[in-house]
C-alpha positions as a printed NumPy array, in Angstrom:
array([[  4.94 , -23.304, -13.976],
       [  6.69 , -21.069, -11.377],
       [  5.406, -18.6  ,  -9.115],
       [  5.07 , -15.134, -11.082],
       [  7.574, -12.981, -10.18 ],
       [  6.659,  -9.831,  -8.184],
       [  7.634,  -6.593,  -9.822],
       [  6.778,  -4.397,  -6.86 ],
       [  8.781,  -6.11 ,  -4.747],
       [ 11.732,  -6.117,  -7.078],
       [ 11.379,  -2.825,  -7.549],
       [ 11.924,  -2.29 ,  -3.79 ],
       [ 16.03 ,  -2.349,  -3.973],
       [ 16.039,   0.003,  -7.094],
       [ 17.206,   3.16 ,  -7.189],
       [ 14.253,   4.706,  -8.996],
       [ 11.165,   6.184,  -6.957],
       [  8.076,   4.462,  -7.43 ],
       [  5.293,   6.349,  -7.811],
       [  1.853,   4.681,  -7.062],
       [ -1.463,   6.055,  -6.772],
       [ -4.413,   5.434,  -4.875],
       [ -7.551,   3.242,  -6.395],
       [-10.328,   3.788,  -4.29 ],
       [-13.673,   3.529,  -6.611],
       [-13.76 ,  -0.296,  -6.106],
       [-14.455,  -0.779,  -9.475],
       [-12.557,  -2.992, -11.936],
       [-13.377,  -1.089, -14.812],
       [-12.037,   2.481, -13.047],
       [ -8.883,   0.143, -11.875],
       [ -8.061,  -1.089, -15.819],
       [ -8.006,   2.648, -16.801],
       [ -5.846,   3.556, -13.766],
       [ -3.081,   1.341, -14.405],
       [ -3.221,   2.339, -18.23 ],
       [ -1.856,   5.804, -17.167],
       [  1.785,   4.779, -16.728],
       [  1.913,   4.323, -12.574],
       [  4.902,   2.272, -11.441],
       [  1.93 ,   0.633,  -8.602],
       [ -1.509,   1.296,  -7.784],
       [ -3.178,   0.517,  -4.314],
       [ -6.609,  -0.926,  -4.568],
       [ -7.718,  -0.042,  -1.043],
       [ -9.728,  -2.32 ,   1.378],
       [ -9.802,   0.243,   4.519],
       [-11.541,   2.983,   3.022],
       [-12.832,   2.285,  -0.156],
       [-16.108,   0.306,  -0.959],
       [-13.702,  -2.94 ,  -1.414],
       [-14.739,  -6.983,  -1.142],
       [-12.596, -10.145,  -1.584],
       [-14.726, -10.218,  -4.863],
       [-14.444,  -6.605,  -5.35 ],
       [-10.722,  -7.012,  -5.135],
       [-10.519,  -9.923,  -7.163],
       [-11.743,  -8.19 , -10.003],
       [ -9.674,  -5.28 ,  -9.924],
       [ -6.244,  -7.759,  -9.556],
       [ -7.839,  -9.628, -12.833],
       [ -8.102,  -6.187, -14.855],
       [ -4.995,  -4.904, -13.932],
       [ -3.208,  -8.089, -14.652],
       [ -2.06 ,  -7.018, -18.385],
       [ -0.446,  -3.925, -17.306],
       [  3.18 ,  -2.919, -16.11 ],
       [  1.563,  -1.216, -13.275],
       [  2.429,  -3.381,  -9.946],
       [ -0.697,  -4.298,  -7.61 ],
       [ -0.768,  -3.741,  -4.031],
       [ -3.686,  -4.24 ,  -1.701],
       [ -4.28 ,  -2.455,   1.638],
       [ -6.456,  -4.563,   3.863],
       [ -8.9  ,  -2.838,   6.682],
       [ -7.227,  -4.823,   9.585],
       [ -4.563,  -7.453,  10.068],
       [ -6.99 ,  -9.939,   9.957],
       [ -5.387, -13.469,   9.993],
       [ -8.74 , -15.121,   7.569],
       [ -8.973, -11.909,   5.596],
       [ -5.135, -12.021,   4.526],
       [ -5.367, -16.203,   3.581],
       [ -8.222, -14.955,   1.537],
       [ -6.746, -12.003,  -0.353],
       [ -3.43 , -13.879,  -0.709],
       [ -5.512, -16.478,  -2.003],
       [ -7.053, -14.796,  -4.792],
       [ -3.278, -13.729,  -6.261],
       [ -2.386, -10.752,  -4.015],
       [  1.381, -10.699,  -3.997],
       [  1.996,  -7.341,  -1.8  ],
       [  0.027,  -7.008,   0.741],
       [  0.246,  -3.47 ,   2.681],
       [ -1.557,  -3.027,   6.569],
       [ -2.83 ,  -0.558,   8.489],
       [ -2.038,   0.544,  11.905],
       [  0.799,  -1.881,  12.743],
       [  2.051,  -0.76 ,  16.108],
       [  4.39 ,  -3.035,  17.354],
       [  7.097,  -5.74 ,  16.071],
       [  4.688,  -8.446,  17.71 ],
       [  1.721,  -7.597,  15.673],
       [  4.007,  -7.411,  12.651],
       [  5.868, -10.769,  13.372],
       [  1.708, -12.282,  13.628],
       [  0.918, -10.736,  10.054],
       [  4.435, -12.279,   8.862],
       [  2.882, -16.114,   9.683],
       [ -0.365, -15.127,   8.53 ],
       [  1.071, -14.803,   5.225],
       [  3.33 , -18.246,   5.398],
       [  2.476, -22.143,   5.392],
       [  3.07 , -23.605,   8.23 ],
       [  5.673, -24.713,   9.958],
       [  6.668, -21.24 ,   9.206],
       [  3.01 , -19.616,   9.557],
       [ -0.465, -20.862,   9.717],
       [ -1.612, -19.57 ,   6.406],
       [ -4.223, -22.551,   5.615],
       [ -3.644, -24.402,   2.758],
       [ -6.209, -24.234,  -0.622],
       [ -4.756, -26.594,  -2.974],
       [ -6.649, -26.299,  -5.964],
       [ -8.89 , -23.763,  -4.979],
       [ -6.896, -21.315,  -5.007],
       [ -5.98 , -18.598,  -7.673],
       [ -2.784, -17.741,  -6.156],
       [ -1.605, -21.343,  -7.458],
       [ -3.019, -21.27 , -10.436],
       [ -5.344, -23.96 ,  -9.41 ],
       [ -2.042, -26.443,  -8.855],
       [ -0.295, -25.441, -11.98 ],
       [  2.318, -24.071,  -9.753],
       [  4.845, -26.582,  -9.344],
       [  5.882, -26.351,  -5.514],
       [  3.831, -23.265,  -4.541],
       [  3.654, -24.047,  -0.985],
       [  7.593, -24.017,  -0.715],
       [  7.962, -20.686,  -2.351],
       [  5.228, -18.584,  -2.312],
       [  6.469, -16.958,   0.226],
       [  9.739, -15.507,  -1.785],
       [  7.227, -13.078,  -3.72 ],
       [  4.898, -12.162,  -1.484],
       [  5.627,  -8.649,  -0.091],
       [  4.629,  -6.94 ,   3.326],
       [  4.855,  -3.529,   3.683],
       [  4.192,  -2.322,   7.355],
       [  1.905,   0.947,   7.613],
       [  2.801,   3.242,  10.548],
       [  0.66 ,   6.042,  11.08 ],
       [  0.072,   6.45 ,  15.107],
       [  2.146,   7.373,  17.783],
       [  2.448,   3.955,  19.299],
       [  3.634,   3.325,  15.837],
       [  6.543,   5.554,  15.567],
       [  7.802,   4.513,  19.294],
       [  8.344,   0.692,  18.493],
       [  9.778,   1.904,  14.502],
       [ 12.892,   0.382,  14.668],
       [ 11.44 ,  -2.93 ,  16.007],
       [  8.947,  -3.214,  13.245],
       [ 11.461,  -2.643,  10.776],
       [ 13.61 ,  -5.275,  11.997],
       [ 11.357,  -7.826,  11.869],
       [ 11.937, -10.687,   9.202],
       [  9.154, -10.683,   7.003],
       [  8.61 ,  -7.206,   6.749],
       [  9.588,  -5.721,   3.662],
       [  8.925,  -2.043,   3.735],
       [  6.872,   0.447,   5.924],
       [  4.634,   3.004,   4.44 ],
       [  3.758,   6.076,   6.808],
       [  0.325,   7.431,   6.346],
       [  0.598,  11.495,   6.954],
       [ -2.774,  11.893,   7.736],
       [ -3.701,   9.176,  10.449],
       [ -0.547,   9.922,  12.138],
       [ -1.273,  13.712,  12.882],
       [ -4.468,  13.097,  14.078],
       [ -2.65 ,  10.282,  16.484],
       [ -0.239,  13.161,  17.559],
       [ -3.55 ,  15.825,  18.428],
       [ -3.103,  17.482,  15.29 ],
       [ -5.545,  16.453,  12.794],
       [ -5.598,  17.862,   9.272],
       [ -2.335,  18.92 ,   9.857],
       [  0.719,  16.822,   8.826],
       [  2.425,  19.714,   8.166],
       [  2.577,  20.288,  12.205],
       [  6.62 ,  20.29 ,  13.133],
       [  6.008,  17.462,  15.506],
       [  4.583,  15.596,  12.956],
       [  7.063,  16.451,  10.253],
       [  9.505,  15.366,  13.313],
       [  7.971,  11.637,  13.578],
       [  7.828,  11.555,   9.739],
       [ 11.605,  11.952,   9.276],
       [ 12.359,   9.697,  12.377],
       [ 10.42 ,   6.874,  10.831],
       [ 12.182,   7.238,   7.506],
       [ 15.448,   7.486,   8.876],
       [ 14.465,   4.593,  10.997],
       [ 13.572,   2.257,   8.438],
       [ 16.653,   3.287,   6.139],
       [ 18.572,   2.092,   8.959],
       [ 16.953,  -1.15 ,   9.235],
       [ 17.496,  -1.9  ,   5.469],
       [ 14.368,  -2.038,   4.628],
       [ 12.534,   0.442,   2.524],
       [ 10.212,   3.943,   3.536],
       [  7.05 ,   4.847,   1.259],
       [  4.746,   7.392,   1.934],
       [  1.487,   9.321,   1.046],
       [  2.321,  12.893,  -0.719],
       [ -0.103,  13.591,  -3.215],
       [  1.278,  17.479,  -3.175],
       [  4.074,  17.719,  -4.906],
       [  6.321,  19.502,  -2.858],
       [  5.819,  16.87 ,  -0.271],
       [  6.28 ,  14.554,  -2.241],
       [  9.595,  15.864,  -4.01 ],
       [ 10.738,  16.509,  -0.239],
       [  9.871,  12.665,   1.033],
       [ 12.128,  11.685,  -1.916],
       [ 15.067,  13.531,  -0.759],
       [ 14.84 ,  12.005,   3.141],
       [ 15.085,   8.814,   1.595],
       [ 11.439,   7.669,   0.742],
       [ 11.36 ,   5.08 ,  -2.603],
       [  8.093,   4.295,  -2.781],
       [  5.808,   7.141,  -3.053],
       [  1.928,   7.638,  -3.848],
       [  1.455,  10.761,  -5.244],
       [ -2.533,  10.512,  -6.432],
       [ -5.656,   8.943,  -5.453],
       [ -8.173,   8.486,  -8.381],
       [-11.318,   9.471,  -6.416],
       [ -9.832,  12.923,  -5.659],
       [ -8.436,  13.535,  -9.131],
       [-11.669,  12.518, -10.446],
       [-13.558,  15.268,  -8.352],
       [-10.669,  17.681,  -9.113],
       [-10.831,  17.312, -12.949],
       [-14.685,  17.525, -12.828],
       [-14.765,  20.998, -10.282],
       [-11.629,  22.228, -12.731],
       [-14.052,  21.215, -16.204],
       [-16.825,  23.53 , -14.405],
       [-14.863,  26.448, -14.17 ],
       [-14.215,  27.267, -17.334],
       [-17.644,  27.529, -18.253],
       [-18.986,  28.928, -14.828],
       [-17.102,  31.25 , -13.255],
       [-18.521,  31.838, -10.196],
       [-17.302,  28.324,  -9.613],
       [-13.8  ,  28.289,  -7.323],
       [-11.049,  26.505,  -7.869],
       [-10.64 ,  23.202,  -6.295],
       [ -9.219,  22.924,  -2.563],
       [ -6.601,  20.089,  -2.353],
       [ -6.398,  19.802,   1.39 ],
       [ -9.396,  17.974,   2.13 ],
       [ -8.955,  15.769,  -0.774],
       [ -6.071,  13.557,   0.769],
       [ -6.182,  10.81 ,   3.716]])
């Protein structure tokens, strides 16, 4: 058996956008329907959603079956908590608040045996193997696992073009959100100074040869990311669509009810 090949990160070099969405229930069952709607990758977040190892686990077993691609955002760079998730079968592995081209060069070993990393070795404990069904997993793990970068502070955007640069690091995802509030303007990505840093990064990365996602569930923003060179895109988060659908639903039989407001609905 080899290791299974990983579709997000193939998809990387194509010229198609990828559009992913947010799963942030932290619920298997919620993550199964998800990835039956036709999403090119889905997200199952560990920073902000009510996530575990376990948790995570689940939601990588019942969105196995489907075309849509798995990636998993972890709270921190955590050198134990990345052994564990890559453990259980994460292949792309996507981190928050990576500010400099050291930190991202220390996330790089955490996800690679040694003598190239420190990740520690399971052997047949490990789902990620296939409990030793693998043949060679140790040697190429490693050539399908996927690390995309998130930048989304200030200190971020300064050291960019060193991140980018850094072997390891396949692409770098800028959160919209986190990043204005970095800059002083919170709840406002829209700012010109933040718009500013946004294209900066992306041109940045671009000319690193690596690739530029981003958060734009509006899809103006979205449509306009796509044009400055962003291939990866997330463009929905299930919690807020949820919520959305249920306030829209009301409406129509309670009209004093208003229609949903999208702003606060995005991170």
């Amino acid at each position: 058996m080899e290791v299974a090949r990983n579709p997000f990160k193939a998809a990387l070099s194509a010229s198609r956008i990828q559009y992913g969405i947010w799963a942030g229930f932290g619920s298997a069952y919620c993550a199964e329907i998800t990835a039956s709607t036709g999403y090119d990758w889905m997200l199952i977040d560990g920073e902000h959603a009510p996530n575990t190892v376990t948790s995570i686990l689940a939601q990588l077993q019942a969105v196995a079956p489907y075309p849509t691609a798995s990636v998993v955002r972890t709270p921190q760079g955590d050198d134990t908590l990345i052994k564990q998730l890559l453990d259980i079968g994460t292949q792309t592995l996507m981190i928050p608040m990576v500010e400099s081209a050291e930190q991202a060069g220390n996330i790089v070993r955490a996800m690679r045996y040694p003598p190239q990393g420190i990740r520690g070795v399971g052997g047949g404990l490990i789902r990620a193997s296939r409990w030793n069904e693998i043949d060679d997993y140790m040697a190429h793990a490693h050539e399908e696992l996927c690390l995309i970068a998130q930048i989304e502070t200030s200190r971020g955007v300064e050291n960019v073009e060193a991140i980018a640069k850094v072997d390891g690091v396949d692409a770098l995802f800028i959160g919209p959100y986190d990043l204005s509030a970095s800059l002083g303007y919170p709840g406002n990505p829209q700012h010109p100074d933040v718009q500013g840093r946004i294209r900066h990064c992306i041109e940045s990365i671009l000319a690193a040869g690596k690739t530029p996602g981003i958060l734009a569930p509006n899809a103006a923003d979205a449509n306009h990311y796509a044009q400055l060179g962003c291939r990866f895109i997330a463009v929905g988060i299930d919690v807020s669509l949820l919520r959305q659908a249920a306030k829209a639903s009301l409406t129509r039989f309670d009209p004093l009810q208003q229609p949903p407001a999208s702003a606060s609905d995005s991170y």
